[in-house]
Backbone as JSON, one array per atom type, in Angstrom:
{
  "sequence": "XXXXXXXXXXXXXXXXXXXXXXXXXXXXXXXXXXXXXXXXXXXXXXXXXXXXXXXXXXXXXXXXXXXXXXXXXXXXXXXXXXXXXXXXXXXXXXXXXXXXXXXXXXXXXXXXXXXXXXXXXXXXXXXXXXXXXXXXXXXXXXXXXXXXXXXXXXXXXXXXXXXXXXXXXXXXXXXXXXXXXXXXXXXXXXXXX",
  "N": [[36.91, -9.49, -37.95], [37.56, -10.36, -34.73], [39.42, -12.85, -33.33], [39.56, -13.64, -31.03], [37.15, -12.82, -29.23], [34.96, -13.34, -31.05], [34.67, -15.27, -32.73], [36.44, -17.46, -31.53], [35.33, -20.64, -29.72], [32.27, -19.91, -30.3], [28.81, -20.56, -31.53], [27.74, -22.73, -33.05], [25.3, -22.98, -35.29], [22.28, -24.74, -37.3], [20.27, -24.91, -39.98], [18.57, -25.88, -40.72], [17.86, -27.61, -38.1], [17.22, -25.67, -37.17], [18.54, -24.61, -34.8], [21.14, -24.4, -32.09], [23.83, -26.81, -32.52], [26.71, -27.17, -32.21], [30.07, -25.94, -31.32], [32.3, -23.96, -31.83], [35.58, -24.78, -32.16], [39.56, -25.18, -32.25], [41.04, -23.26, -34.73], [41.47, -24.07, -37.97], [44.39, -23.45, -40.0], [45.44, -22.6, -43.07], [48.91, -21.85, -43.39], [50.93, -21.02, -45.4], [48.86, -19.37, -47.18], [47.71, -17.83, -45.26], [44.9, -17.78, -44.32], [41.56, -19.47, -42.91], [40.7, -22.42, -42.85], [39.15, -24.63, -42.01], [37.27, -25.53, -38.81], [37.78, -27.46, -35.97], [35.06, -29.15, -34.03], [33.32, -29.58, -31.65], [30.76, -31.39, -30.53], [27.57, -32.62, -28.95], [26.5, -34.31, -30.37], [28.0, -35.0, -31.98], [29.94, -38.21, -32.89], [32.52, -39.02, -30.02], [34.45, -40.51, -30.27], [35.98, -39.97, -32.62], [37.68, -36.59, -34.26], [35.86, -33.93, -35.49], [34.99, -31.73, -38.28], [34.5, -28.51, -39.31], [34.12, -27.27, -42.14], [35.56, -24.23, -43.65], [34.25, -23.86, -46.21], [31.79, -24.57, -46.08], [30.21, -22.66, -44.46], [28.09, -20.9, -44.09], [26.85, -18.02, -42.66], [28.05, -15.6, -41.17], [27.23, -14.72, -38.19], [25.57, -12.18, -35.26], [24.65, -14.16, -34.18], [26.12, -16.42, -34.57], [28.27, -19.09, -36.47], [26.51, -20.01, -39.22], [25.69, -22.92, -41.0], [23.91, -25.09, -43.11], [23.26, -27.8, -42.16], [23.6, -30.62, -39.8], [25.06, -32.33, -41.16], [27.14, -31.04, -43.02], [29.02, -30.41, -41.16], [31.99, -32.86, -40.83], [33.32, -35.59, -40.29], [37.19, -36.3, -39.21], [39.19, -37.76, -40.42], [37.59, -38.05, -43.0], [38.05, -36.06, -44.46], [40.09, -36.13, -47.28], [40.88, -33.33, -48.88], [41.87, -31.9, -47.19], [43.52, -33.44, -46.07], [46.93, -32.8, -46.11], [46.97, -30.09, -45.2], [46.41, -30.37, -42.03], [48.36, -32.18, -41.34], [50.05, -30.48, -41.49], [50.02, -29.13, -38.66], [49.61, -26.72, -37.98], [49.85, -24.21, -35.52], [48.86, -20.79, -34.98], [49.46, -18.95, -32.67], [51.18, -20.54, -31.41], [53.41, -19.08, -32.6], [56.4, -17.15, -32.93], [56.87, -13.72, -33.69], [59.24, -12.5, -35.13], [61.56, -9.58, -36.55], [63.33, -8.8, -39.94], [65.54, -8.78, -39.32], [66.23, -10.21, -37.37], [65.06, -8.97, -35.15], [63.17, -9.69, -32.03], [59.8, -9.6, -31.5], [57.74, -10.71, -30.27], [54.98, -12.87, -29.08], [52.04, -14.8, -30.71], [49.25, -13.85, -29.91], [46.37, -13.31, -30.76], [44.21, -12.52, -33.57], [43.01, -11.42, -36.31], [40.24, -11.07, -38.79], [38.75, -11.47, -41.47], [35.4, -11.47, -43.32], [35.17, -13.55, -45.04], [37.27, -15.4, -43.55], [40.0, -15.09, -43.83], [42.88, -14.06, -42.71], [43.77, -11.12, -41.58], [45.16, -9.4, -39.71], [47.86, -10.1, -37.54], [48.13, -10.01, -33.66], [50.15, -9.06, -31.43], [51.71, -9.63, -28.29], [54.33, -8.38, -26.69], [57.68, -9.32, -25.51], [58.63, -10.08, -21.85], [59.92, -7.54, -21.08], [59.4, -5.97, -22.52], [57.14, -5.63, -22.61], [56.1, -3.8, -20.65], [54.45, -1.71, -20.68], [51.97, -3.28, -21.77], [51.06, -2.5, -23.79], [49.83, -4.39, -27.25], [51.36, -5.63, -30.35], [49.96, -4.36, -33.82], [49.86, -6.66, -36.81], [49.74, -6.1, -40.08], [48.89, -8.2, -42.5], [50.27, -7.31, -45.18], [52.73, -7.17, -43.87], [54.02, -9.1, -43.46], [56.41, -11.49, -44.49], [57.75, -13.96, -44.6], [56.71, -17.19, -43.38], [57.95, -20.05, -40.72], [58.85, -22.71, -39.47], [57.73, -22.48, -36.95], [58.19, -19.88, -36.59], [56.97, -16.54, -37.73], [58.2, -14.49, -39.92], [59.0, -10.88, -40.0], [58.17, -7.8, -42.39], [61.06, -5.19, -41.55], [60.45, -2.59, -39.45], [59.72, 0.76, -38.02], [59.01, 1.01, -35.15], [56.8, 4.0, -33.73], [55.42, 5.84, -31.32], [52.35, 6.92, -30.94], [51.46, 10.8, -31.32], [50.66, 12.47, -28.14], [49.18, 14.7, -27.29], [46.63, 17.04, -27.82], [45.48, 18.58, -30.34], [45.14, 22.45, -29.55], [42.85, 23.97, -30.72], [41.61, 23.42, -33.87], [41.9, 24.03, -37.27], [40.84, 27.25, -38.39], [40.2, 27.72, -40.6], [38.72, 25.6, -41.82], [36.21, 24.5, -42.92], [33.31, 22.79, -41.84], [31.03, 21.09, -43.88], [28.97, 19.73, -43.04], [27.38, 20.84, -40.91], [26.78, 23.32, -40.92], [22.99, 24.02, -41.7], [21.7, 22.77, -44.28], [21.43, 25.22, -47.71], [18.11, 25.98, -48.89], [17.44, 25.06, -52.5], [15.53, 26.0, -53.69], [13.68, 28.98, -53.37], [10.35, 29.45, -51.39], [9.05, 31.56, -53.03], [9.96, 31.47, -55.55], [9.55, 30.4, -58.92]],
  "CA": [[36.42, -10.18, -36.78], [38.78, -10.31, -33.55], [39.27, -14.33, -33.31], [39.32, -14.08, -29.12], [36.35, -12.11, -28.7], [33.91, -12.96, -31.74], [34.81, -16.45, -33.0], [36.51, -18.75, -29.95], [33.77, -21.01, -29.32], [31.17, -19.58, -31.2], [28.38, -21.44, -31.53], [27.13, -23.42, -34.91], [23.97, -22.78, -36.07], [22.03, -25.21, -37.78], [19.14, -24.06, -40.16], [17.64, -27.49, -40.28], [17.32, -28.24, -37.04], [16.79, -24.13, -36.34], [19.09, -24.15, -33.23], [23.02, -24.5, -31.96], [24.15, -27.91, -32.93], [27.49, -27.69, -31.72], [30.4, -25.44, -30.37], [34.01, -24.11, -32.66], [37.16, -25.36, -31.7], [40.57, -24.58, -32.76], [41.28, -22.98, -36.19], [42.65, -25.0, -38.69], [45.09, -22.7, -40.92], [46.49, -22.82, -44.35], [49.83, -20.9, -43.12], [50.7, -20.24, -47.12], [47.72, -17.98, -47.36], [47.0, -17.45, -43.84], [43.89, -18.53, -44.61], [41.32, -20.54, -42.15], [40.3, -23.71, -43.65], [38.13, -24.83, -41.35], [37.48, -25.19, -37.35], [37.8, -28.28, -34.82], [34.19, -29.04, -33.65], [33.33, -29.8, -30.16], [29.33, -31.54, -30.47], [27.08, -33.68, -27.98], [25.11, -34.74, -31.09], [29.02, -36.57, -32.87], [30.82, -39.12, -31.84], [33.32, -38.3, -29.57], [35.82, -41.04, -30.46], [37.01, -39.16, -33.53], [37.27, -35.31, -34.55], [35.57, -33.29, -36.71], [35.53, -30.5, -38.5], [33.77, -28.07, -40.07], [35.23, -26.71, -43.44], [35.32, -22.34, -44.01], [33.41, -23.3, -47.43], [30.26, -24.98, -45.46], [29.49, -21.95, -43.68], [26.57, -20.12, -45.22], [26.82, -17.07, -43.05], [28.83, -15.63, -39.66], [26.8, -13.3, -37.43], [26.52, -12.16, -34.02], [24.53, -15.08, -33.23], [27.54, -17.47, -34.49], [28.76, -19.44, -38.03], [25.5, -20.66, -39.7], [25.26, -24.23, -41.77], [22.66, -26.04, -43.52], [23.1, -28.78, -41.31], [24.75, -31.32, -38.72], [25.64, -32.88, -42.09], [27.95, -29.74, -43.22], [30.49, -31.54, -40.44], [32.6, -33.62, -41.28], [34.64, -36.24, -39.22], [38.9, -35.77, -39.93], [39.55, -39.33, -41.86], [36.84, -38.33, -44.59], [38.34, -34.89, -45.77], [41.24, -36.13, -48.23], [41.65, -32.82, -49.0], [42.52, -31.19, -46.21], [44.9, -33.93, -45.14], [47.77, -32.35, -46.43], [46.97, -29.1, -44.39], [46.25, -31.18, -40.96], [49.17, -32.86, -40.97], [51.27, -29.38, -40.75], [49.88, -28.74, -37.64], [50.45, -25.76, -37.83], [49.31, -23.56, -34.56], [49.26, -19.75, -35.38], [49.64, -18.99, -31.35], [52.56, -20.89, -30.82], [54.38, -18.39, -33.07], [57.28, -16.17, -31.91], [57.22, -13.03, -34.53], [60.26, -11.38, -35.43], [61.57, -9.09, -37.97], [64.06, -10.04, -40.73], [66.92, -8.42, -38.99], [66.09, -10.8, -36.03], [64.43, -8.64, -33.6], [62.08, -10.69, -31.53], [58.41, -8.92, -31.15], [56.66, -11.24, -29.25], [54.42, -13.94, -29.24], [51.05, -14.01, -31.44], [48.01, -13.95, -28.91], [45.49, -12.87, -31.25], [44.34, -12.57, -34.85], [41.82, -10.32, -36.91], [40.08, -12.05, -39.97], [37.62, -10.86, -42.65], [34.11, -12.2, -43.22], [36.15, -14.77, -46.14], [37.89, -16.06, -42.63], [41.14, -14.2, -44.29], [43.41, -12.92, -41.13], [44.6, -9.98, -42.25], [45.95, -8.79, -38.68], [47.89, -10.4, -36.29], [48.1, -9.46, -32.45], [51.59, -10.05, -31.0], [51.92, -9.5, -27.21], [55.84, -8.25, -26.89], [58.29, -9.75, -24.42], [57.94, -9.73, -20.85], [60.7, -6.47, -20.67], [59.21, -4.69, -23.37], [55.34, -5.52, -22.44], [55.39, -3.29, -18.88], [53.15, -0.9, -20.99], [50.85, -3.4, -21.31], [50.52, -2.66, -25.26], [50.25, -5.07, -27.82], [51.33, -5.01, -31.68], [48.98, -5.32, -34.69], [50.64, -6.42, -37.44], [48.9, -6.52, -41.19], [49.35, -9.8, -43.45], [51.12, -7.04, -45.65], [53.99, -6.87, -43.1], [54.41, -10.67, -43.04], [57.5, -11.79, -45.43], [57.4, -15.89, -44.26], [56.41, -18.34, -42.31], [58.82, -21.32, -41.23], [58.95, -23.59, -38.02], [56.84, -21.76, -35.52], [58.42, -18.09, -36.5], [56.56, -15.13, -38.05], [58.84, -12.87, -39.95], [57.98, -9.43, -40.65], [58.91, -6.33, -42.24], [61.62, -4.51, -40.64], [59.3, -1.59, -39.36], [60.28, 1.28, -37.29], [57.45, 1.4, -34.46], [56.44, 4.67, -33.17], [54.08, 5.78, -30.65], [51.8, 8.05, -31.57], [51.69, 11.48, -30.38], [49.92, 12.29, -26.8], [49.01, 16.07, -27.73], [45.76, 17.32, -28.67], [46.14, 19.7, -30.73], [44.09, 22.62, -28.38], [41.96, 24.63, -31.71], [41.35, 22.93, -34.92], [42.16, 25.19, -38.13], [39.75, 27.95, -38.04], [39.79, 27.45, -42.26], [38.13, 24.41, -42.12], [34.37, 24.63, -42.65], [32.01, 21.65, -42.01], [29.87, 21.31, -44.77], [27.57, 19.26, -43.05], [27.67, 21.5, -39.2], [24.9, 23.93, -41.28], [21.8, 23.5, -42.49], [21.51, 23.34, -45.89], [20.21, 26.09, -48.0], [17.21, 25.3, -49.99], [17.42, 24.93, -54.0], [14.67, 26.98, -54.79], [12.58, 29.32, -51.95], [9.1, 29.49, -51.7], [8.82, 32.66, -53.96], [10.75, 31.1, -56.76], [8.89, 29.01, -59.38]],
  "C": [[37.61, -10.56, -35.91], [38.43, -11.94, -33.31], [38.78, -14.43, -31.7], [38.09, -13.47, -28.73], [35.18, -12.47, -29.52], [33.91, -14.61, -32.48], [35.71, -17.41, -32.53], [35.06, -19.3, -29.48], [32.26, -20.54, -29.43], [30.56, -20.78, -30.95], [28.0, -21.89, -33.34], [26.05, -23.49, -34.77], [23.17, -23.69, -37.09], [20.74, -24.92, -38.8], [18.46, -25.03, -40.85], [17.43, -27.45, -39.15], [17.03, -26.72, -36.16], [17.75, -23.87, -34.6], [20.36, -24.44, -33.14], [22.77, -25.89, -32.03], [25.9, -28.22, -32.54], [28.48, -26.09, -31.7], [31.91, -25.07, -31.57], [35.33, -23.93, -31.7], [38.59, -24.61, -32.13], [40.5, -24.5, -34.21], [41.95, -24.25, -37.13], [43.28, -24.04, -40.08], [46.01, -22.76, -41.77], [47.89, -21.89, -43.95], [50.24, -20.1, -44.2], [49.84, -19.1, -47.09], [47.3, -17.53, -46.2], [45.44, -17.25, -43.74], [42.85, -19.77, -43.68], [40.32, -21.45, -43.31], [39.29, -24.3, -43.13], [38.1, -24.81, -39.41], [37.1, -27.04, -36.57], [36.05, -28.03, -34.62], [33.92, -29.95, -32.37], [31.16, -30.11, -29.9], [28.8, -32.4, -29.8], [26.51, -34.55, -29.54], [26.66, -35.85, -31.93], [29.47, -37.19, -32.0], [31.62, -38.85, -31.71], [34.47, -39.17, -29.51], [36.8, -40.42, -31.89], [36.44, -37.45, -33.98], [36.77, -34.87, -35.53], [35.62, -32.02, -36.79], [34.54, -29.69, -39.08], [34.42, -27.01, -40.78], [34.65, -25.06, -43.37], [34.08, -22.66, -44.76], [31.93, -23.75, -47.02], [29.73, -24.04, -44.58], [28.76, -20.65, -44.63], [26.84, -18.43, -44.68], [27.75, -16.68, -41.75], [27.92, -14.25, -39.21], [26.94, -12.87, -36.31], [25.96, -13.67, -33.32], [25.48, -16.47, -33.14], [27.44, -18.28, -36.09], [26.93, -20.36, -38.26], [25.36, -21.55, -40.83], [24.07, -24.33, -42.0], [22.69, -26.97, -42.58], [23.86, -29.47, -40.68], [25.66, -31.84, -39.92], [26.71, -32.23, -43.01], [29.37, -30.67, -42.35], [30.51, -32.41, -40.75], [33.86, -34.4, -40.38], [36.37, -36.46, -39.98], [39.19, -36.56, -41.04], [38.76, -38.87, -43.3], [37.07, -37.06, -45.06], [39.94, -34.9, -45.9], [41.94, -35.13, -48.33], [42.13, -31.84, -48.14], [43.45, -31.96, -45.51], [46.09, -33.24, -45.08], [48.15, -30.98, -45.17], [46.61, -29.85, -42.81], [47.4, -31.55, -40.69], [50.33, -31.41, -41.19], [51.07, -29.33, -39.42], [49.92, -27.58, -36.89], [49.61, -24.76, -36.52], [50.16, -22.08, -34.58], [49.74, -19.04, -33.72], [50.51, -19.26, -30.94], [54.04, -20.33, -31.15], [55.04, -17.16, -32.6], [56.8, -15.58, -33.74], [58.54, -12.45, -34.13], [60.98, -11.0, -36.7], [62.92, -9.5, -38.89], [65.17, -9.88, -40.55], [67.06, -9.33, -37.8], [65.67, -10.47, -34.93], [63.1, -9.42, -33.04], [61.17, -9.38, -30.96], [57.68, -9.49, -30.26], [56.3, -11.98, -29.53], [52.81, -13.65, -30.11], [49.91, -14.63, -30.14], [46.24, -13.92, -29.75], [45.52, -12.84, -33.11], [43.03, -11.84, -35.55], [41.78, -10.61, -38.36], [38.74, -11.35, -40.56], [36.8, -11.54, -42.41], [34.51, -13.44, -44.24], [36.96, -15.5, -44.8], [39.91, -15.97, -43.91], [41.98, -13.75, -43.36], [43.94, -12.18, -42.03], [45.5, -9.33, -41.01], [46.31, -9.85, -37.75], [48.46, -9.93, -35.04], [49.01, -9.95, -31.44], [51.48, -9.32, -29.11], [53.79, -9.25, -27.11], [56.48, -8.87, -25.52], [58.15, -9.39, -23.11], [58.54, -7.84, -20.62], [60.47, -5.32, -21.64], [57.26, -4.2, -23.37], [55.2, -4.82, -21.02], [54.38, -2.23, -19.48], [52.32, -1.81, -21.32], [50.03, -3.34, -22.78], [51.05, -3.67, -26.62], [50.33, -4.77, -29.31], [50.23, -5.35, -32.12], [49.69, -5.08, -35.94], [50.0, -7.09, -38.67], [49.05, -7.32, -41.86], [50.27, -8.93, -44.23], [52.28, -7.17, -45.32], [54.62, -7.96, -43.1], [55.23, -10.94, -44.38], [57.46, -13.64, -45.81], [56.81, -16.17, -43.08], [56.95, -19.17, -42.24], [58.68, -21.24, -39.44], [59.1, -22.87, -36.85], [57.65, -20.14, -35.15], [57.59, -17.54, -37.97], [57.76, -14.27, -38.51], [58.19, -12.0, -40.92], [58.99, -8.46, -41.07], [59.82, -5.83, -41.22], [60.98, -3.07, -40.85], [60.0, -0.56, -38.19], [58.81, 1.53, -36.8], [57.7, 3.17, -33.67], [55.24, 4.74, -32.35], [53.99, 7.43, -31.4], [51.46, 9.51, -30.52], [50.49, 11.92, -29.18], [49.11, 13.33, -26.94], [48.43, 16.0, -28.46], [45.77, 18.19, -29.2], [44.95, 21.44, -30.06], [43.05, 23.62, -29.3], [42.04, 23.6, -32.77], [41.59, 24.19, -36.07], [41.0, 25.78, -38.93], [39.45, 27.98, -39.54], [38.98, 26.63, -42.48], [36.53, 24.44, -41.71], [33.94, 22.95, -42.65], [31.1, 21.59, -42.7], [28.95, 20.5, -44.39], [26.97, 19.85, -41.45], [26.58, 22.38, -39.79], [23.81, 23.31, -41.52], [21.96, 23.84, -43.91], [20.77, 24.3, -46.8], [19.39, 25.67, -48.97], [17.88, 25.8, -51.59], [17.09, 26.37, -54.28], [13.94, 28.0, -53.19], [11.11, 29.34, -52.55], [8.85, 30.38, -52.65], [9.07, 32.3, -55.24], [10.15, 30.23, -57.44], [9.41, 28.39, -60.48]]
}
């Protein structure tokens, strides 16, 4: 799931009260496991003098219509989850991170992030400097590639990027049958018993 396109402000789903109940906020991410823990919630229905949250493990299901709970009662305001203090008080904001690799080359900034149905990122989506972004293309770079994490840098594998080539190739190799481009021949034919 592409975080900017499929879960930014999603809506929450309630299946008590059968309808949206409130709105997701910023991630909240174990950096260790790169791992989301839960999400900032943004609701007319809490009170809006303190935040809440709603934990990964209270979500029942994620579809296209948005993360689905049992109920308003699933959220949880910040003070009453103990154990996520620990992770809260990093602060950690995956966005505000410069990547670069372990020789020191700077890649870019992370813009983006690509996460399993476990809310797992497995990819993240670096935008490269302004003098190396005039194409306009951004990295994607797999949790494998990732070495650490430490005070708002990303390092990664030292990777040799290529582009890939432009050239189609203009036949395909005339050896290569399609076994599913026929029809299949029957088993048995009608004659045969």
């Amino acid at each position: 799931m592409d975080y900017n396109s499929q879960i930014r402000h999603a809506p929450v789903l309630s299946l008590h009260a059968g309808a949206p109940i409130a709105v997701l906020g910023d991630p909240i991410i174990i950096p260790t496991l790169l791992q989301i823990a839960g999400f900032f919630i943004t609701s007319p229905l809490l009170d809006k003098k303190s935040r809440h949250i709603l934990q990964s493990s209270s979500v029942r299901e994620i579809g296209k219509q948005g993360f689905i709970i049992n109920s308003i009662d699933d959220i949880s305001p910040e003070t009453d989850l103990l154990r996520m203090k620990a992770v809260l008080e990093l602060d950690f904001d995956l966005f505000s991170c410069t990547v670069q690799t372990e020789n020191g080359t700077k890649l870019g900034t992370v813009v983006n992030f690509i996460c399993d149905g476990f809310l797992r990122i497995n990819q993240i989506v670096v935008k490269p400097p302004i003098l190396r972004s005039l194409s306009g293309q951004k990295l994607f770079i797999p949790r494998t590639a990732i070495t650490r994490i430490e005070n708002g840098r990303i390092i990664v594998k030292d990777l040799t990027l290529k582009t890939a080539p432009t050239k189609i190739p203009a036949k395909l190799n005339p050896d290569f049958i399609n076994p599913f481009a026929k029809s299949p021949k029957p088993l048995l034919s009608p004659n045969q018993n």
